[in-house]
KOLMARVO-813568 format. One record per residue (C-alpha): x, y, z. Coordinates in steps of 0.02 Angstrom, whole numbers, plus 32768, in hexadecimal, padded with zeros to 4 digits. Example, Ala and Ser with C-alpha at 12.3 -4.5 7.8 and 13.67 -1.06 7.14 Angstrom:
% KOLMARVO-813568
82677F1F818682AC7FCB8165
//
This chain:
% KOLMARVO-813568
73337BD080F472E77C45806B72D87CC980D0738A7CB4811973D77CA9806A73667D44804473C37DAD80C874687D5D808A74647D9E7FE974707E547FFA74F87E418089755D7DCE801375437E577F7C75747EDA7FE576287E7D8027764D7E567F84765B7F117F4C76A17F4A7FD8773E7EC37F99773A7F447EE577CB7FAB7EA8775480517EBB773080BD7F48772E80257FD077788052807C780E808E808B7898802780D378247F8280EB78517ED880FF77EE7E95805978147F1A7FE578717EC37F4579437EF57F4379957F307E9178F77F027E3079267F3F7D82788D7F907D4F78A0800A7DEF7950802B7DAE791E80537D13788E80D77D5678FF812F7DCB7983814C7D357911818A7CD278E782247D60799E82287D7379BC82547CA3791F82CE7CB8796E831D7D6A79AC83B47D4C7A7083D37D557ABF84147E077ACF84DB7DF97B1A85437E967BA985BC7EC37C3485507EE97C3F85717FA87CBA851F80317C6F850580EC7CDD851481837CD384F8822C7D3A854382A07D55858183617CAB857683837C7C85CF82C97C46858B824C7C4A85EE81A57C4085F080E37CB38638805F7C8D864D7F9B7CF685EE7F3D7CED86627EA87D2486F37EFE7D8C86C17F807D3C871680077CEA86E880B27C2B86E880A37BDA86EB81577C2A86B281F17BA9866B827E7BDC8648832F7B95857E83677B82852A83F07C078488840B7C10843F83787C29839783657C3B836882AD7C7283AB82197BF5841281B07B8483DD810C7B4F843A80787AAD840D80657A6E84707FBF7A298507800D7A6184EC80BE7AFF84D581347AE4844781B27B4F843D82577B2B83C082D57B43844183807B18840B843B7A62844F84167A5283D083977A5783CB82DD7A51848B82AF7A3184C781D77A66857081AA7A3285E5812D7AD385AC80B77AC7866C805F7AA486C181007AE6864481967A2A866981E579F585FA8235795C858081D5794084F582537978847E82DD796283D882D979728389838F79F082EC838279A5827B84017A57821984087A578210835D7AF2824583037B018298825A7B1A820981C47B25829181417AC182FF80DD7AB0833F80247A4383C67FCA7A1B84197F2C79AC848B7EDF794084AE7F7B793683F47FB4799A83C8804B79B48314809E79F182FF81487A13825F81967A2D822E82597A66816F82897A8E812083387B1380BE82D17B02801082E27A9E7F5A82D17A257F0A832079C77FAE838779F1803A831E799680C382F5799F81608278795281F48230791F823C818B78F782EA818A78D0834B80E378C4840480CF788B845B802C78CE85238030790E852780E6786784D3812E785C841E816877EA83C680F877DB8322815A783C82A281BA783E81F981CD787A818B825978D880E4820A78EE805182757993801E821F7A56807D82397A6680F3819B7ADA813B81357AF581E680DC7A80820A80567A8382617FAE79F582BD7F5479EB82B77E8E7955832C7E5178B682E17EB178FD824C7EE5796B821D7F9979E581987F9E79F08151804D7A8480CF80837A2F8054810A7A6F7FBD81647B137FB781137AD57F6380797A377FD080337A1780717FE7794D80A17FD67927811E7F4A789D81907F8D782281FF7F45785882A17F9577B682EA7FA7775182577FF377E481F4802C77AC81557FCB782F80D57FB3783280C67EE778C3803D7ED679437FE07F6079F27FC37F1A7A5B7F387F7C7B0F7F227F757B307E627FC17BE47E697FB67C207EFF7FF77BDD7F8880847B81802D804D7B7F80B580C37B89815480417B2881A87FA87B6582077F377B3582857E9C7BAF82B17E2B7B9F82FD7D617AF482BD7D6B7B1B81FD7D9D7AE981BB7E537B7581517EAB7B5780ED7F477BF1808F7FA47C71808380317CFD802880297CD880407F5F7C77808F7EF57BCC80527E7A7B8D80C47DFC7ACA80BE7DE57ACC806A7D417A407FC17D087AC97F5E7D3D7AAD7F8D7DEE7A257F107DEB7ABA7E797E0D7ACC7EAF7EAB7B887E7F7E967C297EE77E9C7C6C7E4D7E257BC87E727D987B8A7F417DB07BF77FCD7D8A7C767FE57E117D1780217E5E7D8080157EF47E3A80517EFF7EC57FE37EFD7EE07FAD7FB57F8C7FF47FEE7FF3801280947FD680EE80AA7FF1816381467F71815F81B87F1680D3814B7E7F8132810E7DE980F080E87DA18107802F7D068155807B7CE9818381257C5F80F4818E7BD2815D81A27B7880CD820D7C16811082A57BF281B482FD7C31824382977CE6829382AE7CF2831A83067D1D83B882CA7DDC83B483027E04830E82DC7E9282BE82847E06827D81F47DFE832281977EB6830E81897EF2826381587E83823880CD7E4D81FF801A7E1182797F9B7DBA82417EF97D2A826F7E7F7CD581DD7E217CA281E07D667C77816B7CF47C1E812C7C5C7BB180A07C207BCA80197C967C6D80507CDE7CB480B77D6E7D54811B7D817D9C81BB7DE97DAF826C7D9F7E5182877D507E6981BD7D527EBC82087E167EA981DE7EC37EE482497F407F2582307FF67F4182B2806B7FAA829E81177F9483588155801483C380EB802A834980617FDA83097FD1800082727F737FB182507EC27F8E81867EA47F5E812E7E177ECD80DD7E5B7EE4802B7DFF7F9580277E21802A80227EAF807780D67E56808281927E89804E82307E0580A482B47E6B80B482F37F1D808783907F5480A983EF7FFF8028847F804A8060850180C37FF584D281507F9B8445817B7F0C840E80ED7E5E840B81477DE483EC80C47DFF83BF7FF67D8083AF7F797DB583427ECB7D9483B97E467D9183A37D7D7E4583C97D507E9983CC7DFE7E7083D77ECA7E28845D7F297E6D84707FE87E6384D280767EE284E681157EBE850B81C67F0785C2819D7E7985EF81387ED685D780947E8985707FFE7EE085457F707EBB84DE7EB87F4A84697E957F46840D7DDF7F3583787DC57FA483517D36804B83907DA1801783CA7E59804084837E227FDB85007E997F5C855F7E277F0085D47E877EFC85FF7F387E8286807F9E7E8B869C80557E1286CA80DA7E1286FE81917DC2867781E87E4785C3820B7DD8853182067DEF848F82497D7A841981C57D318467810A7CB4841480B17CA284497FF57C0984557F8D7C6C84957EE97C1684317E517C9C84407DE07CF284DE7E0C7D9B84DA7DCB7E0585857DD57E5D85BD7D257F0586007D317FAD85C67D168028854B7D84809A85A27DF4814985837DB8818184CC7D70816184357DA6820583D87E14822383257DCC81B782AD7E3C825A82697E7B8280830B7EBB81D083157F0681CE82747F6A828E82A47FAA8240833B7FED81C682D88039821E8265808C82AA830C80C28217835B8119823A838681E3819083958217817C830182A880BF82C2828280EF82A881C38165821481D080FD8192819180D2820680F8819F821780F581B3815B80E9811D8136806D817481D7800582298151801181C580BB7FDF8186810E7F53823A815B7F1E827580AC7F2181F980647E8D825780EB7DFF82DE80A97DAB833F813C7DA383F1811E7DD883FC81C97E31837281847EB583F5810F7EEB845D819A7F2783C782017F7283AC814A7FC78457813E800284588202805583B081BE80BB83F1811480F4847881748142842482238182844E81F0824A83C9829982538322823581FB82AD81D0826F82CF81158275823080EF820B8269815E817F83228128818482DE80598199828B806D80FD831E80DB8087838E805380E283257FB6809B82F680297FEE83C4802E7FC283E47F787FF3836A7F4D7F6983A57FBC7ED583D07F6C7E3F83F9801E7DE0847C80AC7E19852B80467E2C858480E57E158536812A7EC0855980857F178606806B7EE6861A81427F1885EC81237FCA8638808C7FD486E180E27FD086C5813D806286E9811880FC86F0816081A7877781E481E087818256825A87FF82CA821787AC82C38168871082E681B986A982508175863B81D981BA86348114816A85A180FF80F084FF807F810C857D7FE880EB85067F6D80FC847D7FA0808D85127FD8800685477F2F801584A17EDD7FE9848C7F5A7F5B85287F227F0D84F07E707F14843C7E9D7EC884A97EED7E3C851F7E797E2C85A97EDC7E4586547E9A7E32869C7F457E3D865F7F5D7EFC86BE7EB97F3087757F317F5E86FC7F937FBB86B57F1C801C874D7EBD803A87957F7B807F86F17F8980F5871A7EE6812A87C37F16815B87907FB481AF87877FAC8281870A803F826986867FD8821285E67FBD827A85DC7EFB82B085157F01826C856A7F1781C685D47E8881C685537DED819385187E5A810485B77E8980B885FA7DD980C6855B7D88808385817E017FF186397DD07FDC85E77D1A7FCE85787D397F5785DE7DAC7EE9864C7CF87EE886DE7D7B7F23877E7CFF7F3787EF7D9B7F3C878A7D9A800487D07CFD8038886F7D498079880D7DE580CD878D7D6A811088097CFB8166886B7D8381B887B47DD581FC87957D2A8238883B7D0482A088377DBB82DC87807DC782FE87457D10835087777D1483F587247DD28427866C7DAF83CF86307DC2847A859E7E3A843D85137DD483C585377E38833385F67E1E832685E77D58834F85577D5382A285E67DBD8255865C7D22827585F07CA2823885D27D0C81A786707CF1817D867B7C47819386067C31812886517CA8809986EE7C5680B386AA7B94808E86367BDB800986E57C2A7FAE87637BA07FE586FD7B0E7FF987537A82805E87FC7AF98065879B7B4980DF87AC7AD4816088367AF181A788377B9481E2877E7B68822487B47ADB828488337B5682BD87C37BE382FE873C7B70832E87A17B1383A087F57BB183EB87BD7BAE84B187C57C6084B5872C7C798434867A7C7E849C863A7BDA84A585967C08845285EE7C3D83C1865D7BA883B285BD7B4B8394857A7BA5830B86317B9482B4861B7AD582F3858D7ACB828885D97B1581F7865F7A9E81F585ED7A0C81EE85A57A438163864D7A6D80FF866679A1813585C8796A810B85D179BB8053867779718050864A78CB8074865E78697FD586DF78DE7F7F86FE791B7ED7875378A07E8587D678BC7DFA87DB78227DB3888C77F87DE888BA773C7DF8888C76D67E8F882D77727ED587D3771E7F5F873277A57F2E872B77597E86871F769A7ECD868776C57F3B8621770B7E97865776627E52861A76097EE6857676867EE2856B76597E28857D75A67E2A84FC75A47EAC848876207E478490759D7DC3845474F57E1883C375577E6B832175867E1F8358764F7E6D8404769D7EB9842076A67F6183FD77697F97849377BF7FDF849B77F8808884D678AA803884BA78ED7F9D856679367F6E85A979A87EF485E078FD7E84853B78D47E8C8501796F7E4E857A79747DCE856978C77D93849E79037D8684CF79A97D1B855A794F7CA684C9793D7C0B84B379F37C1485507A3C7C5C858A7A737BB684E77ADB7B9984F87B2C7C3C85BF7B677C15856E7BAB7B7585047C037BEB859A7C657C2C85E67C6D7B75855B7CDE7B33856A7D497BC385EC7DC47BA486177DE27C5385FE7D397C9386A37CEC7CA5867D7C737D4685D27C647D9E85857C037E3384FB7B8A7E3984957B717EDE84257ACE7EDB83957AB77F69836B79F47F6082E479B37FA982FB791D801082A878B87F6C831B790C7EEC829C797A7EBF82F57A247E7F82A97AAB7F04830B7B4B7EE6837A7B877E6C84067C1E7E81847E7C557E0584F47CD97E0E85007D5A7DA084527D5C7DB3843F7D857D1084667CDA7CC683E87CA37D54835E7C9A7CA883E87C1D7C3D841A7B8D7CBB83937B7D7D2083247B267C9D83B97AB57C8F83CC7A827D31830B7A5B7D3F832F79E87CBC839279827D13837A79037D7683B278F07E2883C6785F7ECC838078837F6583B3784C800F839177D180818372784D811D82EC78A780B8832B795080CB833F79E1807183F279FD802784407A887FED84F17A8C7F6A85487B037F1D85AC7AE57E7486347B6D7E21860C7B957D70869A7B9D7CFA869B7BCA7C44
//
């Protein structure tokens, strides 16, 4: 047993430092995750590091060349023939990397020499950084359980050493001395570049990592979001450390925040380099942020600016040719095209700034600029970003719809009343895709701003001799309702009378004359119903109908009957639509049940609420009604009837209104609607107040009441 403990010792010594924060091996099972005195060692290197300091340069890669061009002075540096690429290049400090059918191949990045080749082994490239005369590469089979990866390090053009990893890894970053490697979706290990030590482990348990980054000094690791290295890195958490991810919206081509490094790289022609986000991270103390407080989006020509935090548009700018690689800059956003052209565009107003052009059209760029940011002023003025996004969505070329409709979407969150009419001139462009027209269509139907443009097109209507064509009726008629317009109800009415109006139009225009409360319809109404009910052979027509069925009983009440019974019962209508106007008569009857009474002597409604009363009384609870009615209702509302007529009294334009009640079969008050809209904030407190029966089928009820001064 002595001597057993005696050879126990040492063994248990040595296992217990290989679990320290120092120079243990790298990528390990035991070694200790976001330990805080690690942190605080590796940013103490990082303050001592010297700052990044080279030409700003882009890298291209095109028909089988790849090549370099100064930044500074526009011009083309080398141009090197390669063999079948299959990625996008890297600028890794001193050296282009290009993953080419002879494997993983670093050039000279002054000369485009040659320096080594690095044979891939079914690896793919993950990424790689450089500065100074340190260069990382990294090579990953992607994946879980079974993956593999390479490090390979290279000090001036040489490989220094490698190092096989049995985990998938990500792309790495180099800060003075020290690598930052993304592992296993979760880890980044901070190496000693010269003896490939791991000096700390940072662990993110809330969110992937596939990327490092160095920016201004600061490290940044991330994916879907982005940490900055600060002591708070030791929580592990999104929720705790300093971090950001974008706000999560609906773009073209959905891009991801940072491409997944852990997937097998892009190739050098695909749609990736085109449909992307663009973004530099800063920051301070404990906090994170984007250059410019901007987050760009590119979808080939066009470039959106975002706030990142939230749902809003800067400005909208359009390139000449297709954008095939952008670099976030201090002060605006480099880009170049698959022409050969690059260009600076500010960030404050998405005016061009500079521009430079060279002889060789590339299909992906990769930028190493450090903050390279062109002087020189904007060329010409900046259009009004309403006029930018209606260029936008006016663009012909075919592959940019969706960029077309997210340019409409936008247009629809600004006020101004003039959108309306840019709104109305899309809804009704027979010329614009579907997608694009869809969404102007639905933008318009929801505008509360811009009457003047709605009650304009209105007017028209189509003629052949006058040349004109009938405007988007039924998005103008749910405009009018969202602004309450009274002065659209002629309009309508006229639409309604005219043969030329499409039959899809018909259930929104009439659901508008109903809830403008237009009475000056009922006439109109009942002639479109006689002359229309018995040829809605076609869906659209027959809703039409029993759209205005419904108009008519929600303008005439129980005067409507008549003509309903009329129409309903006509054997000529199609049967299926003399059900649906069936069921609309049933419920004119059923709200009609118990009637409104007047109070008039020996009214036979009046000696039932006795009767209900008198039985109320000798019971410990009333009796629930089969129905609730509108007496009901109004019997409910009498203790605060007069405060809702005030209501309408301090509304200057309010002269009648209508109440819409949703009952729940318990009484319980489950919607309230009340038109204007505007006096929606007033009564609806008031009804809530009140107390109301419920039923004795349990269902949910719906009544409408006419508001009077």
């Amino acid at each position: 047993m002595t001597i057993a403990r005696a050879l126990l010792a040492p063994a248990l010594l040595l296992a217990l430092a290989s679990c320290g924060g120092g120079g243990g091996s790298a990528f390990g099972p035991t070694f200790p995750d976001n330990r805080e005195a690690d942190i605080a060692a590796v940013l103490q290197r990082l303050r001592a590091a010297p700052a990044r300091s080279a030409p700003p340069v882009a890298l291209g890669i095109g028909t089988e060349r790849l090549f370099a061009v100064d930044l500074t002075s526009g011009a083309l540096r080398w141009s090197e023939p390669v063999s079948s690429p299959v990625s996008a290049p890297h600028v890794a400090g001193p050296l282009a990397v290009l993953h080419e059918s002879s494997g993983v191949v670093a050039r000279d990045l002054q000369t485009g020499a040659v320096a080594f080749t690095v044979p891939d082994e079914a690896l793919h490239l993950a990424g790689a950084d450089g500065e100074g005369n340190l260069s990382v590469l990294a090579l990953t089979t992607g994946g879980g359980v079974g993956a593999r990866s390479k490090i390979v390090v290279a000090r001036g053009g040489s490989i220094a050493w490698e190092r096989s990893v049995g985990h998938a890894i990500g792309a790495p970053a180099v800060a003075g001395d020290l690598l930052f490697v993304p592992w296993a979706t979760q880890n980044v290990s901070v190496l000693d570049a010269a003896t490939g030590d791991e000096l700390a482990r940072l662990r993110a348990a809330d969110t992937p990592v596939g990327h490092a980054l160095r920016v201004d000094g600061d490290v940044y690791y991330g994916q879907r979001g982005i940490f900055r290295l600060t002591p708070s890195a030791r929580t592990g958490s999104s929720e705790q450390a300093a971090f950001f991810a974008p706000l999560e919206r609906d773009l073209p081509g959905s891009p991801s925040f940072l491409v997944d490094p852990y997937r097998p790289a892009p190739s050098p022609s695909s749609a990736v380099h085109k449909i992307r986000y663009v973004w530099r991270p800063a920051g301070g103390g404990e906090t994170v942020s984007l250059e410019d407080d901007t987050l760009y989006a590119v979808f080939y020509r066009i470039v959106f600016a975002l706030d990142p935090d939230e749902d809003a548009v800067r400005w909208v700018y359009q390139h000449d040719e297709d954008i095939v690689g952008a670099s976030a800059q201090p002060g605006g956003l480099l880009l170049a095209d698959q022409g050969g052209g690059y260009a600076f565009v500010g960030a404050a107003d998405g005016l061009r700034r500079w521009s430079a052009s060279v002889d060789a059209a590339p299909t992906a760029v990769r930028f190493a600029a450090g903050d390279f940011a062109p002087s020189g002023g904007p060329e010409g003025a900046a259009p009004s970003l309403e006029d930018q996004l209606l260029a936008t969505a006016q663009n012909t070329d075919a592959r940019l719809v969706p960029a077309r409709t997210l340019a409409v979407r936008m247009l629809r969150a600004l006020p101004d009343p003039a959108v309306t009419g840019h709104l109305i001139a899309l809804c009704e462009d027979a010329r614009a895709p579907e997608a694009v027209r869809g969404e102007a269509c639905g933008a318009l139907a929801r505008r509360e701003s811009g009457e003047a443009h709605v009650l304009e097109a209105l007017q028209r209507h189509a003629g052949f001799l006058e040349g004109t064509s009938a405007p988007p009726v039924g998005p103008l008629a749910r405009a009018a309702v969202a602004m309450e317009s009274e002065a659209a109800v002629p309009h309508l009415i006229a639409h309604l009378r005219d043969p030329a109006t499409p039959a899809s139009a018909l259930r929104p225009l009439l659901d508008a004359l109903k809830a403008l409360g237009a009475r000056a319809a009922v006439e109109p109404i009942g002639d479109f119903l006689r002359l229309y009910h018995a040829e809605a052979r076609d869906e659209a027509l027959a809703d039409g109908v029993v759209a205005a069925a419904e108009a008519l009983v929600a303008l005439q009440g129980p005067a409507a009957e008549e003509l309903l019974v009329e129409v309903q019962g006509d054997p000529l209508a199609p049967p299926a639509l003399r059900g649906r106007l069936a069921e609309v008569l049933e419920a004119l009857r059923a709200a009609g049940e118990e009637p409104e009474s007047e109070g008039g002597e020996g009214d036979g409604d009046e000696g039932d609420g006795d009767a209900e009363a008198a039985e109320a009384s000798e019971g410990d609870e009333p009796e629930l009604p089969q129905r609730v009615t509108r007496r009901h209702v109004e019997a409910a509302l009498e203790p605060v009837m007069q405060d809702i007529r005030q209501c309408l009294r301090d509304d200057e334009r309010a002269v009648t209104g209508r109440l819409v009640i949703v009952l729940e079969g318990d009484g319980e008050v489950a919607m309230v609607s009340v038109r204007p809209r505007r006096l929606q904030g007033c009564v609806e407190p008031l009804v809530r107040r009140s107390s109301f029966p419920g039923n004795r089928r349990n269902v949910r009820e719906q009544i409408s009441l006419d508001l009077r001064r």
